[in-house]
Each structure stands twice: as C-alpha cells, then as structure tokens.
LOKE-264642 format. One record per residue (C-alpha): x, z, y; residue in one letter. Coordinates in nm, 3 decimals, padded with zeros to 5 digits. Layout:
N
+---------+---------+---------+----+
!    east !      up !   north ! aa !
+---------+---------+---------+----+
!       X !       Z !       Y !  A !
...
+---------+---------+---------+----+
***
This chain:
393
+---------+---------+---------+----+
!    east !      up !   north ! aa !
+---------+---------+---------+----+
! -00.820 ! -05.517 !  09.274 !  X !
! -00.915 ! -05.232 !  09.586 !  X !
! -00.725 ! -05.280 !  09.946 !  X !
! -00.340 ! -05.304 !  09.883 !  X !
! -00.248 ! -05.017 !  10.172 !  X !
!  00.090 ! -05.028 !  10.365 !  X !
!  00.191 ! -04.877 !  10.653 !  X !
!  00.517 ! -04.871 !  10.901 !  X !
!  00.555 ! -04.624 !  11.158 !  X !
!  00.839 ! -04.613 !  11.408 !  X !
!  00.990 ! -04.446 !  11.716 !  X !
!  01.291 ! -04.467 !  11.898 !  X !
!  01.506 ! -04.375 !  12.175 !  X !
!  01.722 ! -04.615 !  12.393 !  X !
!  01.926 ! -04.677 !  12.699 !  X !
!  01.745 ! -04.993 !  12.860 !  X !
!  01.963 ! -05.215 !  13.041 !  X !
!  01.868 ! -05.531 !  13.274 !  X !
!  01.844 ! -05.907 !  13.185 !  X !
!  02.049 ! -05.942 !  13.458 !  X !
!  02.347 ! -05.754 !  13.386 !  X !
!  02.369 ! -05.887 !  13.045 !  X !
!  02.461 ! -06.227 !  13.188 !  X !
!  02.804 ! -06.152 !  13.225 !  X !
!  03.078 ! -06.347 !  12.974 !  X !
!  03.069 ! -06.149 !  12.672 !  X !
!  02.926 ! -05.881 !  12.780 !  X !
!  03.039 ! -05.525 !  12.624 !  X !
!  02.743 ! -05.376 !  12.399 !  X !
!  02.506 ! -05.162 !  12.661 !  X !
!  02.133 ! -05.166 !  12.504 !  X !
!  02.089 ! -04.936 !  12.207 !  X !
!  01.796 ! -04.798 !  12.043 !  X !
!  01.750 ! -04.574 !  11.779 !  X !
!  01.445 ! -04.540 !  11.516 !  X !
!  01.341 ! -04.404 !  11.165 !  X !
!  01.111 ! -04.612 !  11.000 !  X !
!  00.871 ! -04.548 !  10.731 !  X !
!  00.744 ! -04.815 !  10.465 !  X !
!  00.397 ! -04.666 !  10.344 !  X !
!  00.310 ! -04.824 !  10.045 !  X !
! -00.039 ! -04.842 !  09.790 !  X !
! -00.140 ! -05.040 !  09.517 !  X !
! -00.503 ! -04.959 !  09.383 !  X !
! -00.368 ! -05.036 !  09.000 !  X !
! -00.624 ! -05.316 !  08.868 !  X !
! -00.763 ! -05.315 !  08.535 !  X !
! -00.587 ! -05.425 !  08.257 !  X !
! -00.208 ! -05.498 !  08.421 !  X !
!  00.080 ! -05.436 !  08.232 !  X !
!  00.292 ! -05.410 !  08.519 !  X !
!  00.345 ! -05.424 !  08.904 !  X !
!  00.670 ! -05.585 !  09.092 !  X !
!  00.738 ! -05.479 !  09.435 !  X !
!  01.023 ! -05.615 !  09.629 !  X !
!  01.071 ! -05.476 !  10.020 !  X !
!  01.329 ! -05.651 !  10.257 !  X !
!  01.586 ! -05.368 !  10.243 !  X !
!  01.823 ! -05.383 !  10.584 !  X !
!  02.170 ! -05.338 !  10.575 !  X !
!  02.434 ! -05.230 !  10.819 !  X !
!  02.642 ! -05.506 !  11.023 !  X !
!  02.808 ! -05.530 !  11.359 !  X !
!  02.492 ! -05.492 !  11.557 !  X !
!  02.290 ! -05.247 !  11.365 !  X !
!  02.388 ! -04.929 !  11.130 !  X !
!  02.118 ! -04.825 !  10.863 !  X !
!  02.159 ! -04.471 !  10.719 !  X !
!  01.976 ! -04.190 !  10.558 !  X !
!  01.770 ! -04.408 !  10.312 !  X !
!  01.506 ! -04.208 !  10.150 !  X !
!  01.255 ! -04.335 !  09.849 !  X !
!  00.997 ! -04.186 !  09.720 !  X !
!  00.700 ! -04.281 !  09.491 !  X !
!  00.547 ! -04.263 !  09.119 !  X !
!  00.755 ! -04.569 !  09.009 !  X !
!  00.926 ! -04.587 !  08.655 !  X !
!  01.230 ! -04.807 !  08.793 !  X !
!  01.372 ! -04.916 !  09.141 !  X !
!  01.718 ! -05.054 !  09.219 !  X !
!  01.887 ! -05.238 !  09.549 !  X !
!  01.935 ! -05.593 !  09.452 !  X !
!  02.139 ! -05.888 !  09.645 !  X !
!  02.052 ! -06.247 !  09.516 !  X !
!  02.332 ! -06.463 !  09.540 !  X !
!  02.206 ! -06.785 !  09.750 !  X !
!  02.155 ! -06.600 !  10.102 !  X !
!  02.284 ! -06.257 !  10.029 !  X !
!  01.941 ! -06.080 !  10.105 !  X !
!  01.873 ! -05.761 !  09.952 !  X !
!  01.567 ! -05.576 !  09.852 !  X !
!  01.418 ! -05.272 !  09.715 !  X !
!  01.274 ! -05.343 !  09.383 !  X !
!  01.038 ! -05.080 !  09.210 !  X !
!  00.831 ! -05.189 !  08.921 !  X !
!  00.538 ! -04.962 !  08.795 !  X !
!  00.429 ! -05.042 !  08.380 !  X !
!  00.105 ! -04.958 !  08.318 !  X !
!  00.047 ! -04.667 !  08.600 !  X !
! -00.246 ! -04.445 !  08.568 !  X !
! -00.413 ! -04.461 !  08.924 !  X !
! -00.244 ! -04.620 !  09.223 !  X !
!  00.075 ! -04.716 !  09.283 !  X !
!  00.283 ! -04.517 !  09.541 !  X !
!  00.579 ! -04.549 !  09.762 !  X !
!  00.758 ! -04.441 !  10.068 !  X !
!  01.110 ! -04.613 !  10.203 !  X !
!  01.224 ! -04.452 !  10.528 !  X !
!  01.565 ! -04.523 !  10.670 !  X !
!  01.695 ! -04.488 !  11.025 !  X !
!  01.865 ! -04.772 !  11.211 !  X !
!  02.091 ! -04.773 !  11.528 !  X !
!  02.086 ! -05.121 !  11.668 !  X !
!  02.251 ! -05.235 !  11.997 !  X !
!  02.152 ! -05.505 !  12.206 !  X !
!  02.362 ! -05.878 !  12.068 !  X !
!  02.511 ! -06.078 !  12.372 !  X !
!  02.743 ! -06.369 !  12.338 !  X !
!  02.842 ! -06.533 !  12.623 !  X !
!  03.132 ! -06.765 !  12.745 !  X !
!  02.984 ! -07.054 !  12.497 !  X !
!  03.308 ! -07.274 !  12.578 !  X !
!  03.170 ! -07.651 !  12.477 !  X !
!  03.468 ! -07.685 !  12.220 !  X !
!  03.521 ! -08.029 !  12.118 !  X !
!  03.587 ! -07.896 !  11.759 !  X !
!  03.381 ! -08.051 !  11.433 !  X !
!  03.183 ! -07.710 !  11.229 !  X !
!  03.413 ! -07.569 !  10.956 !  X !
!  03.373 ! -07.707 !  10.634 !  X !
!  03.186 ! -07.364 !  10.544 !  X !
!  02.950 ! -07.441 !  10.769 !  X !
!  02.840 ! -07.736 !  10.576 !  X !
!  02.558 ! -07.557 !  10.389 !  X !
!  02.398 ! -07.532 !  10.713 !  X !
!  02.384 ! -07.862 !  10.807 !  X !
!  02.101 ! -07.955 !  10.525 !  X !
!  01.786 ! -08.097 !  10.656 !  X !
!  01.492 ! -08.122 !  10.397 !  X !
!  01.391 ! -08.451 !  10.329 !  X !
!  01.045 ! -08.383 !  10.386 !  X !
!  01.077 ! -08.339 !  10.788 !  X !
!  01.326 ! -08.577 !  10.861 !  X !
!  01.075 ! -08.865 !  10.900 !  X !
!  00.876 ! -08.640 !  11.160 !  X !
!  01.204 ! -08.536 !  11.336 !  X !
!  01.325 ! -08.885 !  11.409 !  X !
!  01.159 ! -08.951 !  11.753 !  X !
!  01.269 ! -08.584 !  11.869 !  X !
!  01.615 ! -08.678 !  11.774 !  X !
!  01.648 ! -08.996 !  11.943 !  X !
!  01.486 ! -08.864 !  12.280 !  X !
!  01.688 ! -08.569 !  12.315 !  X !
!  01.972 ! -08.825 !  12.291 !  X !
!  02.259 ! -08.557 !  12.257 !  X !
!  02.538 ! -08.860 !  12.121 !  X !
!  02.854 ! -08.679 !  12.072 !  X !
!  02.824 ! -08.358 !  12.316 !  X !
!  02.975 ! -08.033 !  12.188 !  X !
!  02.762 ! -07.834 !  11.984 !  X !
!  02.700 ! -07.546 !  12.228 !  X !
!  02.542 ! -07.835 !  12.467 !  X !
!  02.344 ! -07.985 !  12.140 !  X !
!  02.231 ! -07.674 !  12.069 !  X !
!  02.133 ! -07.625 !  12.450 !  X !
!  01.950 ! -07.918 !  12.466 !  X !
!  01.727 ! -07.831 !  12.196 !  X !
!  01.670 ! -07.501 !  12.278 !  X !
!  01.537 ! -07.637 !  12.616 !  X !
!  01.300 ! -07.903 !  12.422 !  X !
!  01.181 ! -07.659 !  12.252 !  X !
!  01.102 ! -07.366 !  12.515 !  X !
!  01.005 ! -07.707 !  12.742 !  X !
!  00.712 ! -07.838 !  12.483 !  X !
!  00.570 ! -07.603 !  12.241 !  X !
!  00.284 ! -07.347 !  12.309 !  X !
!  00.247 ! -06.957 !  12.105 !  X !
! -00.084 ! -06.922 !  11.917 !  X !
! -00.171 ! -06.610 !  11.943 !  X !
! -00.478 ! -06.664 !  11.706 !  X !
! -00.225 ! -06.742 !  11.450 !  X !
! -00.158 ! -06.456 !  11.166 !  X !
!  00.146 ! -06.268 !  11.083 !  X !
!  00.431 ! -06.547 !  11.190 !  X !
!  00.326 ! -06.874 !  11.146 !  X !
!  00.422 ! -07.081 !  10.816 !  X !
!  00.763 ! -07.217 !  10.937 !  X !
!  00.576 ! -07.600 !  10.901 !  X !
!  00.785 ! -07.805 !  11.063 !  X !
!  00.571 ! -08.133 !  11.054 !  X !
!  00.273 ! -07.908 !  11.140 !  X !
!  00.424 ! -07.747 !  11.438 !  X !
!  00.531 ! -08.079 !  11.552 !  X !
!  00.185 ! -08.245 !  11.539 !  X !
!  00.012 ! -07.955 !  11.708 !  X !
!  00.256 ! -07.795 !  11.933 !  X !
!  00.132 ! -07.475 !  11.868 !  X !
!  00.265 ! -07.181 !  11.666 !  X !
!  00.444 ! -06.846 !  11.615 !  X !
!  00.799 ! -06.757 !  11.593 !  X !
!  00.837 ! -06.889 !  11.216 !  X !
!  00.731 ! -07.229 !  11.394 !  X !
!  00.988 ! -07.206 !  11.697 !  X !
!  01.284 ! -07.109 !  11.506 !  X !
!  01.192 ! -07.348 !  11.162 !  X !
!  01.215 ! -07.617 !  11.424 !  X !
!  01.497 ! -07.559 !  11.573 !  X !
!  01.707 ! -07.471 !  11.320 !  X !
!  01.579 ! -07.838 !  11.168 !  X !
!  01.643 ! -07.993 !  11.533 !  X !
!  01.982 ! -07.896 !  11.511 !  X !
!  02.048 ! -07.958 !  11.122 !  X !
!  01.937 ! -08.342 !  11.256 !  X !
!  02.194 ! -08.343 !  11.560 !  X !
!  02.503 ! -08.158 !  11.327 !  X !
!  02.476 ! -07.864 !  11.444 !  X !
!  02.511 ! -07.579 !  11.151 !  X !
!  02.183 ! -07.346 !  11.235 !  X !
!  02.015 ! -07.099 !  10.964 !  X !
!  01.708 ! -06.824 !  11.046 !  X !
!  01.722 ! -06.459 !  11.084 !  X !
!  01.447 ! -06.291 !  10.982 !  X !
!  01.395 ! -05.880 !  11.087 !  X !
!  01.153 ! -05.591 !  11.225 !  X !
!  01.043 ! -05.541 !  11.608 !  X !
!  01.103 ! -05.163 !  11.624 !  X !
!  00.923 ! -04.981 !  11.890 !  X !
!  00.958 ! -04.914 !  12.282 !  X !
!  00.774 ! -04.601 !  12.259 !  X !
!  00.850 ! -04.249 !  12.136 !  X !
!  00.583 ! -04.315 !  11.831 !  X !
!  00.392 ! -04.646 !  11.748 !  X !
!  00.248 ! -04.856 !  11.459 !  X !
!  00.457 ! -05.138 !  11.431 !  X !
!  00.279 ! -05.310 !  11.153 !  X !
!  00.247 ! -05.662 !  11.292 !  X !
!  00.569 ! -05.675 !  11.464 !  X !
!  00.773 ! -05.900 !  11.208 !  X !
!  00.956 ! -06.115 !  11.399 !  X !
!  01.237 ! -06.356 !  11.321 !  X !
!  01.483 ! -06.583 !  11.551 !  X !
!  01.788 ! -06.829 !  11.469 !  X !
!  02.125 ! -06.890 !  11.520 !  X !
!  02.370 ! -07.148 !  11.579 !  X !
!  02.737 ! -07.158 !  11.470 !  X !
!  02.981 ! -07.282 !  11.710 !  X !
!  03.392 ! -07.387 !  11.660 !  X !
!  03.562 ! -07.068 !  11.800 !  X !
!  03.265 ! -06.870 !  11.891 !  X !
!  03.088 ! -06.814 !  11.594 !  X !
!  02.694 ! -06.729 !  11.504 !  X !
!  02.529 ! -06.797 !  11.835 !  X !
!  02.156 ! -06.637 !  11.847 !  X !
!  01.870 ! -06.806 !  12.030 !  X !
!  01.493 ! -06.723 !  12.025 !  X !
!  01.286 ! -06.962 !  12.173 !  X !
!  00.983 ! -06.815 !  12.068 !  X !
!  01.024 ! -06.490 !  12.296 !  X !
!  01.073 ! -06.710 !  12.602 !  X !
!  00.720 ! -06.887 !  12.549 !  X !
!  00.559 ! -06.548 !  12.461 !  X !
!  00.735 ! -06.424 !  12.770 !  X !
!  00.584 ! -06.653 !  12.955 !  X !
!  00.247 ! -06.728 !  12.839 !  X !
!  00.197 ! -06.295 !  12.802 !  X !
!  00.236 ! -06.238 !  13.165 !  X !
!  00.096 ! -06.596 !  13.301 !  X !
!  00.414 ! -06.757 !  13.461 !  X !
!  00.525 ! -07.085 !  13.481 !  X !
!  00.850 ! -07.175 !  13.269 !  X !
!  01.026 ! -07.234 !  13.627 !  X !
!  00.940 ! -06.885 !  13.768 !  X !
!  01.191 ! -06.674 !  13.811 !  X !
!  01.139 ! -06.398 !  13.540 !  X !
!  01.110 ! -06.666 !  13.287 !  X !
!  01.394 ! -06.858 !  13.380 !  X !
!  01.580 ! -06.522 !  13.362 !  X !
!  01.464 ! -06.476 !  12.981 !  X !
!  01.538 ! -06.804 !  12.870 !  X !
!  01.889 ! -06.774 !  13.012 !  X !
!  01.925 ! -06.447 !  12.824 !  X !
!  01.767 ! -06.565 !  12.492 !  X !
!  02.012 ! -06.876 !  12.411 !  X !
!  02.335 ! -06.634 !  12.341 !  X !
!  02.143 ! -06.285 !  12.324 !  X !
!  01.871 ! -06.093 !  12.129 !  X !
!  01.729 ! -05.731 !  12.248 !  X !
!  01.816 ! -05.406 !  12.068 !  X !
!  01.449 ! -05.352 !  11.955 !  X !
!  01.494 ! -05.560 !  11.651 !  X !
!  01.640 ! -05.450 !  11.313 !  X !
!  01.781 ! -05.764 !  11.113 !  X !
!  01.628 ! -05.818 !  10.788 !  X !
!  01.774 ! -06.130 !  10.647 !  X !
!  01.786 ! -06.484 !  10.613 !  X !
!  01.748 ! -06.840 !  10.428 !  X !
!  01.435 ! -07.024 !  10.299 !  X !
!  01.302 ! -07.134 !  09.926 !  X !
!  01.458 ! -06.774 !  09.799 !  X !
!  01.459 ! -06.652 !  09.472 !  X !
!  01.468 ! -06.245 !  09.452 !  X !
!  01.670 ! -06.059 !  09.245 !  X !
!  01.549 ! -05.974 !  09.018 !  X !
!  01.424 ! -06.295 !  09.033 !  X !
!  01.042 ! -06.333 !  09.062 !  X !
!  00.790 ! -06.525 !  08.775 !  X !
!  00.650 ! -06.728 !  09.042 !  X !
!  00.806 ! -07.019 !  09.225 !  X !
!  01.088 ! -06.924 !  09.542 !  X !
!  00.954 ! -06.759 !  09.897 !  X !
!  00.962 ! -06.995 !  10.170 !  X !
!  01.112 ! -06.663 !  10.362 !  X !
!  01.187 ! -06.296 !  10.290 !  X !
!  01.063 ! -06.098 !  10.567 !  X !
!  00.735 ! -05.901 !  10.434 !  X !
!  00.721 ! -05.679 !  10.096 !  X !
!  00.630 ! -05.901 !  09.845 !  X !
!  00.445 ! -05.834 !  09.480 !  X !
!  00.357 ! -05.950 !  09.180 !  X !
!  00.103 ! -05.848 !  08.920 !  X !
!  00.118 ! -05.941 !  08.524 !  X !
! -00.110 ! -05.888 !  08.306 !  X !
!  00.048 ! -06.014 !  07.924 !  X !
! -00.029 ! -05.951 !  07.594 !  X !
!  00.209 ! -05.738 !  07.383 !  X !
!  00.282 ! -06.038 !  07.176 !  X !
!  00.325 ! -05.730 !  06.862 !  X !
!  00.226 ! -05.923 !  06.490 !  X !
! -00.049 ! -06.229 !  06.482 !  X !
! -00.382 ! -06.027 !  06.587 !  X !
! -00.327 ! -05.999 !  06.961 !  X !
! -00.587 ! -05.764 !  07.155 !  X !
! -00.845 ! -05.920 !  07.392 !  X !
! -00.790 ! -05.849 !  07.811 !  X !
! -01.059 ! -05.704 !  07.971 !  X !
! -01.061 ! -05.793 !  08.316 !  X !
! -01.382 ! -05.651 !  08.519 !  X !
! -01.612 ! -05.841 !  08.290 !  X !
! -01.406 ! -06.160 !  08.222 !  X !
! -01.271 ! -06.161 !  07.898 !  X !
! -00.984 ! -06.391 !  07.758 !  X !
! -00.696 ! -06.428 !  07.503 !  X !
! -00.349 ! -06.458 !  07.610 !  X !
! -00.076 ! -06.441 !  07.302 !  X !
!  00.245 ! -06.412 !  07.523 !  X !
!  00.099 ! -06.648 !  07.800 !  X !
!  00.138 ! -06.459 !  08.135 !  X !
! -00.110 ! -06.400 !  08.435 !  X !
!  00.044 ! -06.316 !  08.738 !  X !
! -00.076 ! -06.202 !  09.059 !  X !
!  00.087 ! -06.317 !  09.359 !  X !
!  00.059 ! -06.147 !  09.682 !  X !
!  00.339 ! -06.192 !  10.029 !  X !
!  00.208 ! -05.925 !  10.272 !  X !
!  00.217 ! -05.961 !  10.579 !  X !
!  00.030 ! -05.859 !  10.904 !  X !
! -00.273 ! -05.543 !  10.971 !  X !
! -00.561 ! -05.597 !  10.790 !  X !
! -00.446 ! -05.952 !  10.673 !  X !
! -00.693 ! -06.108 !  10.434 !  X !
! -00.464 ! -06.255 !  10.078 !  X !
! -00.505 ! -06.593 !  09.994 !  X !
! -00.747 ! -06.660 !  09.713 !  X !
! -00.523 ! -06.733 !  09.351 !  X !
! -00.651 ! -06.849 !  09.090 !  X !
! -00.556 ! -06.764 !  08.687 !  X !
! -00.599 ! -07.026 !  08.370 !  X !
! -00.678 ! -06.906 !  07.997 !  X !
! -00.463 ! -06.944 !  07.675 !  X !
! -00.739 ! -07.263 !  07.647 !  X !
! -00.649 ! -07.460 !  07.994 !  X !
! -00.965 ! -07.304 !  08.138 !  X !
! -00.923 ! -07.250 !  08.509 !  X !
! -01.129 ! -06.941 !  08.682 !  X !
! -01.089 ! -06.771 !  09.029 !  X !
! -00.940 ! -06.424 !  08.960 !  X !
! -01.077 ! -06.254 !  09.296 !  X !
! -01.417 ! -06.229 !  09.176 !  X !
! -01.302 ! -05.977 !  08.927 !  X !
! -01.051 ! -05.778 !  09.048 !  X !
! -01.052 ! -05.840 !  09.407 !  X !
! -00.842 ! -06.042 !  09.672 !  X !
! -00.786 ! -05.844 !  10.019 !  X !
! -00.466 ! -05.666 !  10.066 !  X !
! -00.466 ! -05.472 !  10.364 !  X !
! -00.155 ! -05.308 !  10.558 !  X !
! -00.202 ! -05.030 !  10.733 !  X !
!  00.036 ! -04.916 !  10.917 !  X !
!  00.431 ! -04.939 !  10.985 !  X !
!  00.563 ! -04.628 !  11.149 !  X !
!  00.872 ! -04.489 !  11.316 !  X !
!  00.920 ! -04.173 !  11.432 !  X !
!  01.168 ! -04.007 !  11.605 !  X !
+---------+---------+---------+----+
***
C-alpha cells in the first residue's frame, strides 16, 4: 500500500478570558471559540482488497460544545453514524468494496465550544452513586504497580474531591512530558510509572487508575485541540484529559498533563507563579480550544471491527480485508504484489490506528490458509501518513 493521506484544517474565533478570573466558584461560561474543521481523507486502494473500513471519531453536541452543519463527502459505497453501546462513542463509518483508485473522503463540521469551569468542589462526605460503580474498575494488570503510589499518597477516608486532589498533585508533582514521544503516548500505566515520562494518554491513564485504586469513580475524555489562530494545521493536536465524579457536584475535569507541558514549554518551576496559576485552573476546568471526542478504553466500534477492541477512540481508525469470495469449491488465487496465496473464506486484514503527521504504521504481519506466517509490508507497503487537519473560519 502508497502513503495513507489525511488532513485536518481548522480556524476559529474566540473571546479569551484570564486564568485568573476563571477562579471564581462556579464561574458563569466566558471563553468561547468557534471553528469548522475539515477531516481530509486518502487511501491509495492496495492490490487485491475486497474492501476498506473507515471509522472517524464523530463529535457530538453536549453542554459545553454544539456541533452543526455536518458535511460528508467522498467516493464511498456506504457510510452511517454509529453509537456502540459500552461508552456511547460514535463514529463515522464509510466502507469502500473493491474501489477503483483511491479512496476519498471529506467530514467537515463546525463546533462552538465554551470554556468548562467547575468550582466550589464542597468535600462532601457522601459514598459515589451506585452508577458510578462502573468507574471504579481497576485492571488487574496495574494494580500490583499501583500499590506503593497508593499507600504513600495515604488519602484514608478523605472526601473524594480531596482524594482526587491529592493525586492530581502526585501526579503534576512527579511525572515529566516527552516530547520525543509520538501522537499521545500509549496510556501504559506500568510503563509510565517505571519511567516517569510520557504524553497526555500517560498522565490521564494514570490518574484515572490512581483514583480507581483510592474509590474515586474517574473515566478519560478523549477530543481535538482546535486552533488559536484564524487558520492552522492542527494535525497533531489530539489531546485527551479525565474526569472525576464527585457526590453533589458531578463530572469534575482535571488535566494534569497541560500543567507539566505548561511548565516544561516555557521553562518554569512547578512553584512559579504562572504554573501554580494553571494547575489551580486545570483540577475543575478545561479551555475552550478543545472539542470533546469521547471516552472509555478496550472499545469495540460499531459496527464492530474484525480485529481485537481499541485501547482508545480518538484517531480515525481502518481496516483492510482482503477474502476470498468463498463462491463453489475452486476458489481464485490472491495476488498480492508478487506474493501469492490461497485463502477459502479465511480473512486478511489490515490494521491501521492513525494518528499523528507523518507517523510511520506499525509493521503487521498476515498468515496463509497453511499456518505460514509472512510480513505483509514488503508487498503492499506499511507507512500511513497524515497530512493535514484543518479549520477554517
């Protein structure tokens, strides 16, 4: 397979409004921006599919953001709006069946998002609501490496808002941002842990898992930096963040991860001033430049995908097939770029999550009718690139 092109443009307009008079309790909604985005999209068709799944996070309108005038184009034969029923996220599905050339698409939509502040976190004595249960799961896997974390924050039996507080501080207090580190991060607990370096996926996965361990209900958000500037390429601005829930507040939103860049960006300690001011605004608040894309982990699309769940939904995700027609007992050979093999109703499937400008894929491999194993990217190559996410305005 060619370069996999993509590109997201965006521009906005918005009335800014300071750190500092966001502090208030509760303040009313001042910070708004508004941007139309645009999804560029295409797939140099390799040799021999039968098929190509696309599925692109598709963001829908809530308290803090309003999506309208959805447009898609493209040479697709299908596409629909699907919600899958464990997290609620929805996507744009297209599927292409044996195109002739490359695979096209365009998905613009405008969003108005304000600016989320909740303040007056009251430390209620209250236990989480029994819906909130769901969000108390910690996977098995990282409770082992969360254990000495746990036991030296030592948060006993505080109220949630101050359990929550504390780990928010452990975490702004002793992990690093990687800027070296592609797209953002792997959401490796464990790994972030042992090398106290990462990317947002890192900062949040942790402390969403921090607080999981400590009882309080915490689940990720995953969305879309949109742009400060009247026109800009915003192709490597996925970002994502977490929240809390707290008795008679509700969803609390913290980003830890945009204190750290804050500070390590501009070269201040984490007791100057200006960073102290962020990290009081990011545990309660999250900036209007940021359209909300969804949520959850180990997700199965709808339609559901052939391969195994996402460990997150954030970047437009596809699949490939190649598959025999499985039509009377002589099935026809494939003909992939030189390698040749039989497969009577016995898929091969691409697999592809892309994410980040110029991003090389990860190298897949594909096994024969026969158990033979070969490495695919020889033949039909293995570099997706993205080009570019716009907005303009």
């Amino acid at each position: 397979m060619q370069a996999l092109i993509v590109g997201l443009l965006a521009s906005c307009v918005w009335t800014p409004v300071s750190l500092a008079q966001s502090l208030g309790a509760r303040s009313p909604v001042t910070a708004k921006a508004h941007a139309k985005i645009t999804l560029s999209v295409e797939i140099p068709n390799p040799v021999g599919s039968k098929y190509l799944n696309l599925w692109i996070p598709y963001p829908v309108s809530d308290a803090y953001q309003t999506i309208e005038n959805v447009e898609v184009t493209g040479n697709f034969q299908r596409q629909g709006v699907y919600r899958e029923t464990d997290f609620g996220n929805t996507a744009l599905y297209l599927r292409w069946l044996q195109v002739q050339g490359n695979a096209t698409v365009n998905f613009t939509f405008e969003v108005k998002r304000h600016e989320r502040v909740v303040r007056d976190l009251v430390a209620s004595e209250k236990s989480p609501s029994i819906l909130a249960e769901p969000f108390l799961e910690v996977d098995p896997g990282v409770v082992l490496a969360l254990a000495d974390i746990v036991e030296a924050i030592d948060v006993g039996d505080k109220p949630i808002v101050d359990r929550a507080q504390a780990i928010y501080d452990y975490i702004v207090d002793n992990f690093e941002r990687d800027p070296r580190i592609v797209g953002c991060g792997t959401g490796n607990v464990p790994t972030f842990l042992n090398v106290r370096k990462g990317k947002c996926a890192d900062f949040s996965s942790t402390f969403i898992a921090l607080a999981r361990s400590v009882g309080v209900p915490a689940r990720e958000v995953y969305g879309l930096r949109i742009s400060k500037e009247a026109r800009e390429d915003i192709s490597d601005d996925y970002h994502c963040w977490a929240e809390f829930f707290a008795p008679e507040i509700g969803w609390v939103p913290v980003d830890p991860s945009d204190v750290v860049k804050f500070a390590s960006k501009n070269g201040l300690a984490l007791d100057d001033p200006q960073t102290l001011e962020k990290r009081e605004y990011y545990f309660g608040a999250v900036d209007e430049h940021r359209v909300r894309l969804g949520t959850g982990q180990e997700i199965l699309l709808a339609p559901v995908q052939l391969l195994g769940p996402l460990p997150y939904f954030m970047c437009p995700y596809l699949e490939v097939g190649y598959e025999s027609n499985c039509e009377g007992a002589d099935l026809k050979k494939m003909n992939l770029k030189g390698l040749t093999f039989t497969a009577p109703c016995h898929p091969i499937v691409e697999r592809r999550s892309l994410i980040g400008v110029g991003e090389e894929a990860p190298v897949f491999s594909g096994q024969t009718v026969s158990g033979e194993s070969f490495d695919v990217a020889p033949f039909i190559g293995s570099k997706y690139l993205i080009l570019s996410f716009f907005a303009t305005w």
